[in-house]
N, C-alpha and C positions, 0 to 999 in steps of 0.2 A: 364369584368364580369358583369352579369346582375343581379341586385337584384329584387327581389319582394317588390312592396310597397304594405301596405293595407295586407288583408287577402286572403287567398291563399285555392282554394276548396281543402278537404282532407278527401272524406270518405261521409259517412250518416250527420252528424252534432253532433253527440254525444245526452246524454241525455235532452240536456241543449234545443235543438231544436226543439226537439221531436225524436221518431225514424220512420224508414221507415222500416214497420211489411217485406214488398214483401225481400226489401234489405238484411233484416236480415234470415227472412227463406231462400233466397236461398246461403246465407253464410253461416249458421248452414248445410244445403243441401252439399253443393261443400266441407266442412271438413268432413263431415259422410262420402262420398264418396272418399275421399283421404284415410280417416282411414281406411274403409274398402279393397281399392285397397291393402293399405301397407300389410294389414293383409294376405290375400291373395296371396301376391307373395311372404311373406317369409314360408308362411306354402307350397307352392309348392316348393322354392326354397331347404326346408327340407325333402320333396320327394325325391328330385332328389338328395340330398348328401345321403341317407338311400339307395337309389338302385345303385350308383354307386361302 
């Protein structure tokens, strides 16, 4: 088994390092765009139980 010594990259760095503005808008970007999909395919998935 292999451990990790020392610190280990995980992410932007938190607040503590600063943030990375590009990082974080297109994270806030790729969840709108998840929410949105989800929204989407259950409102047709209700379509289509109403016309069956």
């Amino acid at each position: 088994m292999v451990l990790p010594h020392g610190g280990v990259d995980g992410g932007d760095g938190g607040v503590a390092t600063g943030t990375d503005r590009g990082l974080a808008t297109a994270g806030a970007g790729l969840v709108g765009a998840a929410a949105l999909g989800g929204l989407v395919l259950m409102r047709r998935r209700r379509v289509d139980e109403f016309a069956a």
